[in-house]
PDB file of N, CA, C and O in Angstrom:
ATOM      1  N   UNK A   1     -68.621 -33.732-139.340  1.00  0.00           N
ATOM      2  CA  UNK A   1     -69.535 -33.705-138.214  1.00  0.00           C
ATOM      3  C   UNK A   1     -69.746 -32.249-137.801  1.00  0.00           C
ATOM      4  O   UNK A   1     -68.788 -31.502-137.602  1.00  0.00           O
ATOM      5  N   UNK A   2     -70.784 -31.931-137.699  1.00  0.00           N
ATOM      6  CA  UNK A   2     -71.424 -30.835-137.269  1.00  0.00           C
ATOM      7  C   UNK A   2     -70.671 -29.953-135.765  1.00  0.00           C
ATOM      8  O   UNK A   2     -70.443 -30.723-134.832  1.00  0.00           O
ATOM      9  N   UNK A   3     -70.463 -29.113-135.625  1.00  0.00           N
ATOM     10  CA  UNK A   3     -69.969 -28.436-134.097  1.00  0.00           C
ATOM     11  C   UNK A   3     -71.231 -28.358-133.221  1.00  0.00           C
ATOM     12  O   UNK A   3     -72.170 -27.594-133.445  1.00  0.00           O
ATOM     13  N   UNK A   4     -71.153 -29.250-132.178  1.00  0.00           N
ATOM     14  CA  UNK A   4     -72.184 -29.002-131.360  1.00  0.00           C
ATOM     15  C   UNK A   4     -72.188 -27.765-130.437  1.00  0.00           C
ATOM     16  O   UNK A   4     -71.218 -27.237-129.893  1.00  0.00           O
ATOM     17  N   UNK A   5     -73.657 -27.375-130.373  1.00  0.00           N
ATOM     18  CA  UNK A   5     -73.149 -25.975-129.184  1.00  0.00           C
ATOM     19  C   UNK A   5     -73.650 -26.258-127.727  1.00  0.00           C
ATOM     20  O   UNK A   5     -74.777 -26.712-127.529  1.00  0.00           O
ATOM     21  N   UNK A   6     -72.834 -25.993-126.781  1.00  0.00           N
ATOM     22  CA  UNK A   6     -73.309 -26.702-125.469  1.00  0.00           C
ATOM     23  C   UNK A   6     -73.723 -25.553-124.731  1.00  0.00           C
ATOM     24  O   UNK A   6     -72.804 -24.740-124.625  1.00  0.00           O
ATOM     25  N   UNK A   7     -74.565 -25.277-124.300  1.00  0.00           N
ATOM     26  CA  UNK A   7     -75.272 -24.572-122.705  1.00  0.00           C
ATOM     27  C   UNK A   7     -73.905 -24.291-122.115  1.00  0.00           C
ATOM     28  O   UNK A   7     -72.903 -25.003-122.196  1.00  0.00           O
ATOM     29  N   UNK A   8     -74.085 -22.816-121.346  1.00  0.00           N
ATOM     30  CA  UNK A   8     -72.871 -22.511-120.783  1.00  0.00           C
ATOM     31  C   UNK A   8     -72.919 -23.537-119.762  1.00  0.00           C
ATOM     32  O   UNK A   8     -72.008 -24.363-119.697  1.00  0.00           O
ATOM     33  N   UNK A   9     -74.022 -23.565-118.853  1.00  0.00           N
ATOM     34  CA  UNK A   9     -73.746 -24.688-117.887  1.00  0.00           C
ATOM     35  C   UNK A   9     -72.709 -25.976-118.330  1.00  0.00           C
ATOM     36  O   UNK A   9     -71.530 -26.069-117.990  1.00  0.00           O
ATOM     37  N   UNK A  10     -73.310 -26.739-119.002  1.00  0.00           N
ATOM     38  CA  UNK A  10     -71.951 -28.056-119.642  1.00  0.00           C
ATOM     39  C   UNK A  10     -70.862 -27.191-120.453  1.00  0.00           C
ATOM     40  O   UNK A  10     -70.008 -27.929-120.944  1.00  0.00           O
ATOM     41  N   UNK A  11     -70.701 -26.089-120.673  1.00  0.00           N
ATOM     42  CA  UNK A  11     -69.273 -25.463-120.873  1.00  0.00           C
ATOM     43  C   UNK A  11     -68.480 -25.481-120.082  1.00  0.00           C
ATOM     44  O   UNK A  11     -67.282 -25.751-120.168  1.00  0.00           O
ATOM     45  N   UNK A  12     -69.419 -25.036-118.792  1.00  0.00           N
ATOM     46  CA  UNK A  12     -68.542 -25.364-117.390  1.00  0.00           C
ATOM     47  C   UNK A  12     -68.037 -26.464-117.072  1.00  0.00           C
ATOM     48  O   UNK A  12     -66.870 -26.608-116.708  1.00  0.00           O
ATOM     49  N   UNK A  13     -69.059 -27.545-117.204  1.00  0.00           N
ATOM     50  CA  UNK A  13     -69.035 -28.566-116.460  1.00  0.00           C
ATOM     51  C   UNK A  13     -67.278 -29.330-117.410  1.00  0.00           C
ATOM     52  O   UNK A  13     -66.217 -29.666-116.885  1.00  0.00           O
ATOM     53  N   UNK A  14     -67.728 -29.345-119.016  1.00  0.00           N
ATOM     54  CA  UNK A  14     -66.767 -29.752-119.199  1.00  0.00           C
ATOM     55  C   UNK A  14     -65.196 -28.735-119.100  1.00  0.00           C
ATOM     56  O   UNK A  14     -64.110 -29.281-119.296  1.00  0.00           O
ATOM     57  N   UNK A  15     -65.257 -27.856-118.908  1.00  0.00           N
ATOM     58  CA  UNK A  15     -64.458 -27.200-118.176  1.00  0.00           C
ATOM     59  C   UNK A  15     -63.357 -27.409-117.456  1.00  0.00           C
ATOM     60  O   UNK A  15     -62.149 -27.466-117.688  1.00  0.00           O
ATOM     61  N   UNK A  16     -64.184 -27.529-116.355  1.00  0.00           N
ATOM     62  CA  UNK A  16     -63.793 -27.767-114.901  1.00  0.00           C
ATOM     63  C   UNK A  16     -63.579 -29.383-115.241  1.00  0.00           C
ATOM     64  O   UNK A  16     -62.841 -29.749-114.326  1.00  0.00           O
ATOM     65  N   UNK A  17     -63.778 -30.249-115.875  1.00  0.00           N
ATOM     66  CA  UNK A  17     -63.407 -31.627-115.857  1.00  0.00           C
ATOM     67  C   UNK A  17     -61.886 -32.027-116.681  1.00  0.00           C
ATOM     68  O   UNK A  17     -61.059 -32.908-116.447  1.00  0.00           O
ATOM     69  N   UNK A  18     -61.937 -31.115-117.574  1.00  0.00           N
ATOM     70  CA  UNK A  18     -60.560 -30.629-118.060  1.00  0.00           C
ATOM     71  C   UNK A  18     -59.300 -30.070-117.128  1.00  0.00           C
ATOM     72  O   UNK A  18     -58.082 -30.238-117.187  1.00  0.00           O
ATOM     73  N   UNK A  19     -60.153 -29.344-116.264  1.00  0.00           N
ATOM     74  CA  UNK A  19     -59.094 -28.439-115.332  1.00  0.00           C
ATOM     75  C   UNK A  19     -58.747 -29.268-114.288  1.00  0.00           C
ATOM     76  O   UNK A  19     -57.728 -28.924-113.688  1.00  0.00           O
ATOM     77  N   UNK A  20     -59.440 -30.507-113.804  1.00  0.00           N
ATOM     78  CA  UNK A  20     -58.995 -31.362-112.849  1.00  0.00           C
ATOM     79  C   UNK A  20     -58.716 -32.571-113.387  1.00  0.00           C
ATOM     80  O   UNK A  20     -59.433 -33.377-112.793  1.00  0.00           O
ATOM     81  N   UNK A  21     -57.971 -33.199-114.300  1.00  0.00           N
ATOM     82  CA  UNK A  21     -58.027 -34.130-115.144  1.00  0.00           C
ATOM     83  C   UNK A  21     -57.160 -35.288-113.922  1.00  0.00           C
ATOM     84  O   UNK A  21     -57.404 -36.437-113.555  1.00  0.00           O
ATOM     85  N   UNK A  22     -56.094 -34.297-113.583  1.00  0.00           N
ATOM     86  CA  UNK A  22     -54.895 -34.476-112.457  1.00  0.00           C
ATOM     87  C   UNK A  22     -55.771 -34.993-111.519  1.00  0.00           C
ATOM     88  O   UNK A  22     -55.859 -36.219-111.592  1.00  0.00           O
ATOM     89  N   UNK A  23     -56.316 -34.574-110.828  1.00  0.00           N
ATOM     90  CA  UNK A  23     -57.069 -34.664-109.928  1.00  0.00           C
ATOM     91  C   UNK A  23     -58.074 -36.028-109.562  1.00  0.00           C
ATOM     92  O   UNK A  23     -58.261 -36.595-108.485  1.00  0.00           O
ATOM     93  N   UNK A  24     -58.686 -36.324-111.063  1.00  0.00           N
ATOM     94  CA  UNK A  24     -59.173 -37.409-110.933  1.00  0.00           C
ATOM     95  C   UNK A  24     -58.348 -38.563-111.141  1.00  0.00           C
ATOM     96  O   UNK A  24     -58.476 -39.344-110.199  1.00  0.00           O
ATOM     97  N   UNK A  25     -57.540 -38.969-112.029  1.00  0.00           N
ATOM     98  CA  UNK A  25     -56.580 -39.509-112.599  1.00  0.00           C
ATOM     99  C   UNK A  25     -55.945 -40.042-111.163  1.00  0.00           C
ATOM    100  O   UNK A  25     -55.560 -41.198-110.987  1.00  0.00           O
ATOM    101  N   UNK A  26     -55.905 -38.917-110.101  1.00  0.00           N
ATOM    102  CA  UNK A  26     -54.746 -39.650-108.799  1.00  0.00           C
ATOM    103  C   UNK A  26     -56.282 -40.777-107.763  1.00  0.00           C
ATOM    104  O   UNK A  26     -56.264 -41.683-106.929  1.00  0.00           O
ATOM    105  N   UNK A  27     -57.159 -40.138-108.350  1.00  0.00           N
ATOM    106  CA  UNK A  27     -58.366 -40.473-107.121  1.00  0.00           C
ATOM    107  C   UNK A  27     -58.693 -41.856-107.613  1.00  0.00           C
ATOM    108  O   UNK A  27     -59.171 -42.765-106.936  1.00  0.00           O
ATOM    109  N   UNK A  28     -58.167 -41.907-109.680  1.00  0.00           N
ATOM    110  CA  UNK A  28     -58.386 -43.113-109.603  1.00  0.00           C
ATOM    111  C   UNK A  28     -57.671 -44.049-109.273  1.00  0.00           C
ATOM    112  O   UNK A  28     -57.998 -45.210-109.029  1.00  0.00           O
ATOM    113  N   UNK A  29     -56.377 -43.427-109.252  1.00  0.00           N
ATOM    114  CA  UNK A  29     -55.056 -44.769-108.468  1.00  0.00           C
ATOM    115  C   UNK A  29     -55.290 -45.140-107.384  1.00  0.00           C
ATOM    116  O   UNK A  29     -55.397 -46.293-106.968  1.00  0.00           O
ATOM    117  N   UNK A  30     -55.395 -44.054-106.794  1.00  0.00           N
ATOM    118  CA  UNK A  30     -55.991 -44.331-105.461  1.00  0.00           C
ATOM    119  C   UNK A  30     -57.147 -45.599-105.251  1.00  0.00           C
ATOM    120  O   UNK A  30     -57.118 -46.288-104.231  1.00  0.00           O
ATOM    121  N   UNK A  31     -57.788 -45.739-105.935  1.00  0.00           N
ATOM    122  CA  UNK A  31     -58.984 -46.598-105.981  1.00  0.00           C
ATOM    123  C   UNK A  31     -58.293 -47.940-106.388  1.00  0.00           C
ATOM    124  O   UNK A  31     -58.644 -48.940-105.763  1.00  0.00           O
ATOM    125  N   UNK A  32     -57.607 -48.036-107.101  1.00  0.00           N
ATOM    126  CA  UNK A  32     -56.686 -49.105-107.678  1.00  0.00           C
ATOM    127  C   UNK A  32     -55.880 -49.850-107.386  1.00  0.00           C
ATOM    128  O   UNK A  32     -55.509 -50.905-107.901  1.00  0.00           O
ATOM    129  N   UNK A  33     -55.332 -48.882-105.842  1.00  0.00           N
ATOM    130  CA  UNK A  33     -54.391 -49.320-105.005  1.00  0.00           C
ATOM    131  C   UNK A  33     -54.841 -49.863-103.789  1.00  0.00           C
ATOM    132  O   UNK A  33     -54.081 -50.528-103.084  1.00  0.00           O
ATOM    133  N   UNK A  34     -56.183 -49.605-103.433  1.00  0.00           N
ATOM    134  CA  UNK A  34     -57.368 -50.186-103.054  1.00  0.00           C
ATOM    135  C   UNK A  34     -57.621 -51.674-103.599  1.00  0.00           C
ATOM    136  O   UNK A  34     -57.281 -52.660-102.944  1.00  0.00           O
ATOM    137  N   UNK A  35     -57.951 -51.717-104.259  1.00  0.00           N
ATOM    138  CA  UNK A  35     -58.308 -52.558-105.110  1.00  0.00           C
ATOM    139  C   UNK A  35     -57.311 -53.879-105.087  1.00  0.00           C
ATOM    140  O   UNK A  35     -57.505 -54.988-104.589  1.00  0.00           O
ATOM    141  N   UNK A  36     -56.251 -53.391-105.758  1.00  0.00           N
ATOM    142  CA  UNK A  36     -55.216 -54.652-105.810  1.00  0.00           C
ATOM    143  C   UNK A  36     -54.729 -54.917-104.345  1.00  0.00           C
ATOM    144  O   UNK A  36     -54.063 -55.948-104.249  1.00  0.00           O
ATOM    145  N   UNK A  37     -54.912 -54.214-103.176  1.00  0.00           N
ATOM    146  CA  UNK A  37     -54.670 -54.765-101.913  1.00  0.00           C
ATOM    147  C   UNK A  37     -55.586 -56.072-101.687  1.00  0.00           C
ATOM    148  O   UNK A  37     -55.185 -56.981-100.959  1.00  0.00           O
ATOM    149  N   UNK A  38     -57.202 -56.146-102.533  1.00  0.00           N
ATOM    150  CA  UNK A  38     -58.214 -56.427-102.361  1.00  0.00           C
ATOM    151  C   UNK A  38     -58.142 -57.545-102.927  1.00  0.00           C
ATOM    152  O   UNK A  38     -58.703 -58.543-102.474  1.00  0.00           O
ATOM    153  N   UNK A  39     -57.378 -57.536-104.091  1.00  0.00           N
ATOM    154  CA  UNK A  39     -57.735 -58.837-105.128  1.00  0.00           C
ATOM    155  C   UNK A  39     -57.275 -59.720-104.788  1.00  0.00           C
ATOM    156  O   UNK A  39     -56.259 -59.734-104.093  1.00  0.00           O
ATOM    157  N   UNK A  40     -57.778 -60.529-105.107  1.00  0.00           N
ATOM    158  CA  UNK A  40     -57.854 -62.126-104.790  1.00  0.00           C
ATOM    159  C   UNK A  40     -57.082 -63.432-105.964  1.00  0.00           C
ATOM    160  O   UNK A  40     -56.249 -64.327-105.823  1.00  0.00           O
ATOM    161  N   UNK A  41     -57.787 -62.986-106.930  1.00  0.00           N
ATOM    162  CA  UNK A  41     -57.444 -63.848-108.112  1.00  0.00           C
ATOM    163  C   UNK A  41     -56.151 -63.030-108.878  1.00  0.00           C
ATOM    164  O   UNK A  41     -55.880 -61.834-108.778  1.00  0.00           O
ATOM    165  N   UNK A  42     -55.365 -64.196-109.765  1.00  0.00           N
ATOM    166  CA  UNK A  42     -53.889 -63.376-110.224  1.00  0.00           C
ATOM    167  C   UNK A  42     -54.817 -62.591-112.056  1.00  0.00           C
ATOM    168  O   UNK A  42     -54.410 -61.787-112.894  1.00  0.00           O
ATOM    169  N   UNK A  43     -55.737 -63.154-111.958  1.00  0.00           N
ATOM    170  CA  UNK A  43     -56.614 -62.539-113.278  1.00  0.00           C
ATOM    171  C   UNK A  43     -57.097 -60.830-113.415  1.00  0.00           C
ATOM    172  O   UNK A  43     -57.228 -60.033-114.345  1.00  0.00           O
ATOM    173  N   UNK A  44     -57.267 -60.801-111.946  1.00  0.00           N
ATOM    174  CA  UNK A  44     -57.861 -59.750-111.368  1.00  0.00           C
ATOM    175  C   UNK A  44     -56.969 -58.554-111.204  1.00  0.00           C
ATOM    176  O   UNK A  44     -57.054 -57.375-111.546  1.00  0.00           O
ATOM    177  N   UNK A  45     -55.780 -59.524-110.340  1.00  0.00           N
ATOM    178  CA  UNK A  45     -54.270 -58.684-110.253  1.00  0.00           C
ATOM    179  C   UNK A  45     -53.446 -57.896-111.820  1.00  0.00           C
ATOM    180  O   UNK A  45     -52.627 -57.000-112.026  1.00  0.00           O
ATOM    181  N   UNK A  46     -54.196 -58.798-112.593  1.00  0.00           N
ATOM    182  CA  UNK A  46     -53.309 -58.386-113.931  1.00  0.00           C
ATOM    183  C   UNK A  46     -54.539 -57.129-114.533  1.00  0.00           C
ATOM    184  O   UNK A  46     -54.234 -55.975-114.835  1.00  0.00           O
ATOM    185  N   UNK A  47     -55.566 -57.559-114.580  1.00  0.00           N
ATOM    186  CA  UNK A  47     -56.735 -56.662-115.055  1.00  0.00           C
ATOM    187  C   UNK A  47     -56.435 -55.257-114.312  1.00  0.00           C
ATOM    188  O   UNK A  47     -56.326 -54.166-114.871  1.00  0.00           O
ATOM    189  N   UNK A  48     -56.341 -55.482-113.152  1.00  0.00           N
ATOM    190  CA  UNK A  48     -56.206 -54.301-112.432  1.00  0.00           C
ATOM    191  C   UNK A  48     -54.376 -53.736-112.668  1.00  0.00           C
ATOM    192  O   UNK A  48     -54.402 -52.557-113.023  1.00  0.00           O
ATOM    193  N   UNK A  49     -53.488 -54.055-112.603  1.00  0.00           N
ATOM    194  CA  UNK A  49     -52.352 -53.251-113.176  1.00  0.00           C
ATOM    195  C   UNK A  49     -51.894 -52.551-114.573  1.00  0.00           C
ATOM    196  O   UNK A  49     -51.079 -51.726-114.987  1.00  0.00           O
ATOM    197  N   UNK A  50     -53.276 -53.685-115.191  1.00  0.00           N
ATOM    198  CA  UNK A  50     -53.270 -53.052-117.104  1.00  0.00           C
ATOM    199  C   UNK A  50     -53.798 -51.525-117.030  1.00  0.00           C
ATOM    200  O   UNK A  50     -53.383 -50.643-117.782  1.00  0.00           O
ATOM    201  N   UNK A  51     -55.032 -51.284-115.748  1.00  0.00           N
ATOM    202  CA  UNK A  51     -55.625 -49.585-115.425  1.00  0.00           C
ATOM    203  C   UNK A  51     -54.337 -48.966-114.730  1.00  0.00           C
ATOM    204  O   UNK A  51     -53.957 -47.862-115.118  1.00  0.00           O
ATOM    205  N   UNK A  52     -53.806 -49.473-113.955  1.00  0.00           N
ATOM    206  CA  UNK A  52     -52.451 -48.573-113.260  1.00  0.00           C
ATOM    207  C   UNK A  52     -51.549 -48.261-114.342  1.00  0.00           C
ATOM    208  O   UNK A  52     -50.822 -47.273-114.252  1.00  0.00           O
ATOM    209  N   UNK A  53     -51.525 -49.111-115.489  1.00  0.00           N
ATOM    210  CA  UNK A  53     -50.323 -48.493-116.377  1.00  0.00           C
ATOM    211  C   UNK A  53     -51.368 -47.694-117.216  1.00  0.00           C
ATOM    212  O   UNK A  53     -50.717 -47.233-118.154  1.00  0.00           O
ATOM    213  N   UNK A  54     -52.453 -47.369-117.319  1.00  0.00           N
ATOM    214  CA  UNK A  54     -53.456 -46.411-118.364  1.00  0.00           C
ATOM    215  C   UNK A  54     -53.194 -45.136-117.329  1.00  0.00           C
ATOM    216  O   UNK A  54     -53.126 -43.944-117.628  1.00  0.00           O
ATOM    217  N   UNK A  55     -53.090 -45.647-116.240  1.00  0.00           N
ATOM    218  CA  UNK A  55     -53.801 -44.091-114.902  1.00  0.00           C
ATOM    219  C   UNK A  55     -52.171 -43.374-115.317  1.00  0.00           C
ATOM    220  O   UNK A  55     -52.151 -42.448-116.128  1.00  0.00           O
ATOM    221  N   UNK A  56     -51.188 -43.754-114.852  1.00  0.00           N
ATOM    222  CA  UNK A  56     -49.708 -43.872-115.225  1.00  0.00           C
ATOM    223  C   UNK A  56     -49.819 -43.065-116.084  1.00  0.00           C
ATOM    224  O   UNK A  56     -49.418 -41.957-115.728  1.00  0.00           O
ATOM    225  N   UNK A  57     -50.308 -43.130-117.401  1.00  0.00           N
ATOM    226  CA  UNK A  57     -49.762 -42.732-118.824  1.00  0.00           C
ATOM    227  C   UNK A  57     -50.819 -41.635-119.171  1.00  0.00           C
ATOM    228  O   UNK A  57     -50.538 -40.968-120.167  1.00  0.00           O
ATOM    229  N   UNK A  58     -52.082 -41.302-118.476  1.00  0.00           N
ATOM    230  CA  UNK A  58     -52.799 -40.321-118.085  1.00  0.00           C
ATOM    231  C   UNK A  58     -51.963 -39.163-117.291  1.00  0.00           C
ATOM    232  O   UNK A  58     -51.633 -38.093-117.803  1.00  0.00           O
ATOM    233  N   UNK A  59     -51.654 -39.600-115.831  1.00  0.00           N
ATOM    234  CA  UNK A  59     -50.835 -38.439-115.416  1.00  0.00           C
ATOM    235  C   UNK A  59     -49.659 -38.339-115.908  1.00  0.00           C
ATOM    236  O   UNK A  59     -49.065 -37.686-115.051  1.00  0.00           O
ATOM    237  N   UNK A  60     -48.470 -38.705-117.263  1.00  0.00           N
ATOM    238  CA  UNK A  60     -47.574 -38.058-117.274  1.00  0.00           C
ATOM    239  C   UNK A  60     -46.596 -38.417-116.181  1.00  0.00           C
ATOM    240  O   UNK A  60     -45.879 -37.561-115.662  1.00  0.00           O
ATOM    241  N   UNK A  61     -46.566 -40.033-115.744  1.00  0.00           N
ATOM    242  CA  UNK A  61     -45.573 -39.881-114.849  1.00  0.00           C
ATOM    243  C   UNK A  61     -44.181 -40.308-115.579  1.00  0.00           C
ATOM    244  O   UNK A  61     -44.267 -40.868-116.672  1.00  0.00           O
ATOM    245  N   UNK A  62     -42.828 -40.046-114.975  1.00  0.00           N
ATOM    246  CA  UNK A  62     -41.803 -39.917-115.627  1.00  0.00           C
ATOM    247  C   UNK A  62     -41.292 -41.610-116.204  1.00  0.00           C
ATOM    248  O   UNK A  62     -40.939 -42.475-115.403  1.00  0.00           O
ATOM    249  N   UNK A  63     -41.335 -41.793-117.431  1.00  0.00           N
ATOM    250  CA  UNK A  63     -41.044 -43.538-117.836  1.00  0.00           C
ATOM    251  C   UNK A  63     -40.162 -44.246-116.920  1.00  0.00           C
ATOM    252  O   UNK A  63     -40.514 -45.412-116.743  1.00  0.00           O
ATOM    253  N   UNK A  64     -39.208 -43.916-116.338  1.00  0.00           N
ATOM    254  CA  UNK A  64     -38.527 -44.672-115.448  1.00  0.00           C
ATOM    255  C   UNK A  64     -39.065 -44.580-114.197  1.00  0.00           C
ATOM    256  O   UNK A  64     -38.431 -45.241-113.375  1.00  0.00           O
ATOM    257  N   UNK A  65     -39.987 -44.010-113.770  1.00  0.00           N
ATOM    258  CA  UNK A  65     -40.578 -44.476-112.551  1.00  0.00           C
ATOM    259  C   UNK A  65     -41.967 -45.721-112.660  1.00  0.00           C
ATOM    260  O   UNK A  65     -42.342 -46.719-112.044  1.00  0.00           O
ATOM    261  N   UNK A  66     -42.467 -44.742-114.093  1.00  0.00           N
ATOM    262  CA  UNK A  66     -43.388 -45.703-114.627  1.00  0.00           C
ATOM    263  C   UNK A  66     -43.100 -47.419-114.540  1.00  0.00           C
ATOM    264  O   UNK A  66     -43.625 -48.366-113.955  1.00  0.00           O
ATOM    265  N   UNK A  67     -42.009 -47.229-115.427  1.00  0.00           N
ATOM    266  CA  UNK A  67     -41.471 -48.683-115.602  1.00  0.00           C
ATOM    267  C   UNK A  67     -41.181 -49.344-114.694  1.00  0.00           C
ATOM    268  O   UNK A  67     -41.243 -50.566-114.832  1.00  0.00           O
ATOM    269  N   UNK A  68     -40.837 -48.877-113.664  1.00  0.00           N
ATOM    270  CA  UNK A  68     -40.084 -49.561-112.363  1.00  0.00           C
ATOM    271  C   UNK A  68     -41.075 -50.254-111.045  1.00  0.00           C
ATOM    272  O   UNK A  68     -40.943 -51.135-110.195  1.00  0.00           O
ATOM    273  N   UNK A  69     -42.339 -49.053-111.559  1.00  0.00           N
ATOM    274  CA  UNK A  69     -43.548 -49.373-110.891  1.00  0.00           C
ATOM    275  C   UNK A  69     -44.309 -50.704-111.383  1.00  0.00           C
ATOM    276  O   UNK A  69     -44.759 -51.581-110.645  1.00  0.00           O
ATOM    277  N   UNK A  70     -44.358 -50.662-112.899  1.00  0.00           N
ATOM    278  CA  UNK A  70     -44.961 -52.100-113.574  1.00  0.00           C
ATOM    279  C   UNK A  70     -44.128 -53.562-113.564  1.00  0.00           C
ATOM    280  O   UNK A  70     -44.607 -54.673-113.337  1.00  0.00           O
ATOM    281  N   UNK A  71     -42.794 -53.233-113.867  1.00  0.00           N
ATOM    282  CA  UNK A  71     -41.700 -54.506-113.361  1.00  0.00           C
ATOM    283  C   UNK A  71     -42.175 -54.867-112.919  1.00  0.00           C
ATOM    284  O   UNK A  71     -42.866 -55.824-113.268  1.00  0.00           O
ATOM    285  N   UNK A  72     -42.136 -54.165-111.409  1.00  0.00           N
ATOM    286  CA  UNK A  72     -42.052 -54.948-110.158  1.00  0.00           C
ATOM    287  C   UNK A  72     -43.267 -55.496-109.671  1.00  0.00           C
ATOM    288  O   UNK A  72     -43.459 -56.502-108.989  1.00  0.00           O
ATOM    289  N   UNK A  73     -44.386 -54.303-110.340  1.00  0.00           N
ATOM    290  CA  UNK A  73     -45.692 -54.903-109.505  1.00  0.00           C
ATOM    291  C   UNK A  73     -46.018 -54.498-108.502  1.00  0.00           C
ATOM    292  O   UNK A  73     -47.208 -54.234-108.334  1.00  0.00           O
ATOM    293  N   UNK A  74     -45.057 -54.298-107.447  1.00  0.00           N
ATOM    294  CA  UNK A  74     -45.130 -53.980-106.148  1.00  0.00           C
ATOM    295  C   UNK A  74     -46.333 -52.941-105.463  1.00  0.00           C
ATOM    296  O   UNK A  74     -46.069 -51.739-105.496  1.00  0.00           O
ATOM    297  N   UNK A  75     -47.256 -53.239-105.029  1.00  0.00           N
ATOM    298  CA  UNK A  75     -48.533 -52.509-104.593  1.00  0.00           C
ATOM    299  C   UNK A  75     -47.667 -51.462-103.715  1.00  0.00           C
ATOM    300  O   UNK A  75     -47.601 -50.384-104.304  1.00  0.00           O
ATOM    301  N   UNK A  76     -47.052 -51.466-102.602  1.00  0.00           N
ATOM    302  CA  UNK A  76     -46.143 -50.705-101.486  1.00  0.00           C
ATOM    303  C   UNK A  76     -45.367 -49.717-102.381  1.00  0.00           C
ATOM    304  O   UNK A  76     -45.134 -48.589-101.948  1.00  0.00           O
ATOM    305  N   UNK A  77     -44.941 -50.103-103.660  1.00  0.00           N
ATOM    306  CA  UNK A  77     -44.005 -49.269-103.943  1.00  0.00           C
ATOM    307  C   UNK A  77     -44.934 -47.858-104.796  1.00  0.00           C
ATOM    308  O   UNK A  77     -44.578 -46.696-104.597  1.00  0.00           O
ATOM    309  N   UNK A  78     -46.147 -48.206-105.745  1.00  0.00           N
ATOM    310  CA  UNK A  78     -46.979 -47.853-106.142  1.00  0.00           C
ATOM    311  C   UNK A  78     -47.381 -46.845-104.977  1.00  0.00           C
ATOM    312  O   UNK A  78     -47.128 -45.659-105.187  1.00  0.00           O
ATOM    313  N   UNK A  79     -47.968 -47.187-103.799  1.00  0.00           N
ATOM    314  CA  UNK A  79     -48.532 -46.442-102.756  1.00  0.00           C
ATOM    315  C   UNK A  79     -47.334 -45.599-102.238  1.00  0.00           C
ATOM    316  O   UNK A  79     -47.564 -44.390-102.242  1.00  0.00           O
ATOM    317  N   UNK A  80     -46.470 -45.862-101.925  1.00  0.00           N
ATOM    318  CA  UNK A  80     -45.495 -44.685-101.558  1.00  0.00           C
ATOM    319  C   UNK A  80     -45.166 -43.691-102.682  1.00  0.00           C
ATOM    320  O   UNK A  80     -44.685 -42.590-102.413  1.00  0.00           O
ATOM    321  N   UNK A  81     -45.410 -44.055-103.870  1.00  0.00           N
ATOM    322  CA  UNK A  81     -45.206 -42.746-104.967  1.00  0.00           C
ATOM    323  C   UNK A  81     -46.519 -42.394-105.375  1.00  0.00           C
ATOM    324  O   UNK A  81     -46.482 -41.462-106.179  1.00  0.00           O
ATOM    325  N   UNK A  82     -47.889 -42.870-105.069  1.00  0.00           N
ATOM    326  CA  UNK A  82     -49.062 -42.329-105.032  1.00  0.00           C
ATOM    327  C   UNK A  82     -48.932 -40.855-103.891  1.00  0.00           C
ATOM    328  O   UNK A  82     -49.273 -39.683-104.050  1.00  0.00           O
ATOM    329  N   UNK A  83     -48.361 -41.488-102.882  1.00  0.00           N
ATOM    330  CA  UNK A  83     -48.261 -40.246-101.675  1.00  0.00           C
ATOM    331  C   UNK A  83     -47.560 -39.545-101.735  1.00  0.00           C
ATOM    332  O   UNK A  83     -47.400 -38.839-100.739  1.00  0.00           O
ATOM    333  N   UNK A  84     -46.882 -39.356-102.701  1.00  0.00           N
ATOM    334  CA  UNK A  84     -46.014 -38.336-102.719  1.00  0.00           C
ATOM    335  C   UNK A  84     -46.645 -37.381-103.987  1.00  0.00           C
ATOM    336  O   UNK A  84     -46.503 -36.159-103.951  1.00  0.00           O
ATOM    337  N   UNK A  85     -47.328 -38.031-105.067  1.00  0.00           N
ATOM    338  CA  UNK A  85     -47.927 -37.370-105.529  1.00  0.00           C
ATOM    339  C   UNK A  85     -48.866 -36.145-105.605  1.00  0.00           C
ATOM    340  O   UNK A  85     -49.030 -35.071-106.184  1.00  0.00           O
ATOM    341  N   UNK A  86     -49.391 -36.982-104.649  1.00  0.00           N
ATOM    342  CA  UNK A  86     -50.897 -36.246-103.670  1.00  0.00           C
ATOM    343  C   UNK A  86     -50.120 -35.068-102.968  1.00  0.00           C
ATOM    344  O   UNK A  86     -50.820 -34.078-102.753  1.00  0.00           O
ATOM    345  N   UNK A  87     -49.096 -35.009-102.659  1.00  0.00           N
ATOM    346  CA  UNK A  87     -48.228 -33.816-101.699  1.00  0.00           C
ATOM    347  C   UNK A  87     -48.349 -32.285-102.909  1.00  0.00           C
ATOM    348  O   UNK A  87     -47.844 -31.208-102.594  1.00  0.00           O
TER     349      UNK A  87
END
């Protein structure tokens, strides 16, 4: 495949989307943790913790917290180590 050449502008853009990868990655837990407060159905509940263990394995969080977070499930426990993240 050919090397595409991009406009400095989208050099930037993808750039800077690289440089905040962290950044989005927490905004999407955040959204998630939202979310599963929200859900209703146990279909929904599972759909939505299969993205918390992708967001998880995006930021690099440490496997035994990881793991301890998916066990349990626990939305509260998820949100108190979301906030500490964000610190």
């Amino acid at each position: 495949m050919a090397k595409q050449d991009y406009s400095n502008y989208q050099q930037k853009v993808i750039k800077n989307y690289y440089e905040n990868l962290d950044t989005i990655a927490l905004t999407r837990l955040q959204e998630l943790v939202t979310d599963l407060y929200l859900a209703e159905t146990p279909a929904k509940k599972k759909r939505l913790w299969q993205q918390v263990e992708k967001a998880l394995t995006k930021l690099k969080i440490k496997p035994v917290t990881k793991a301890r977070i998916l066990e349990t499930q626990d939305i509260k426990i998820l949100a108190q180590n979301l906030q500490e993240w964000l610190r």
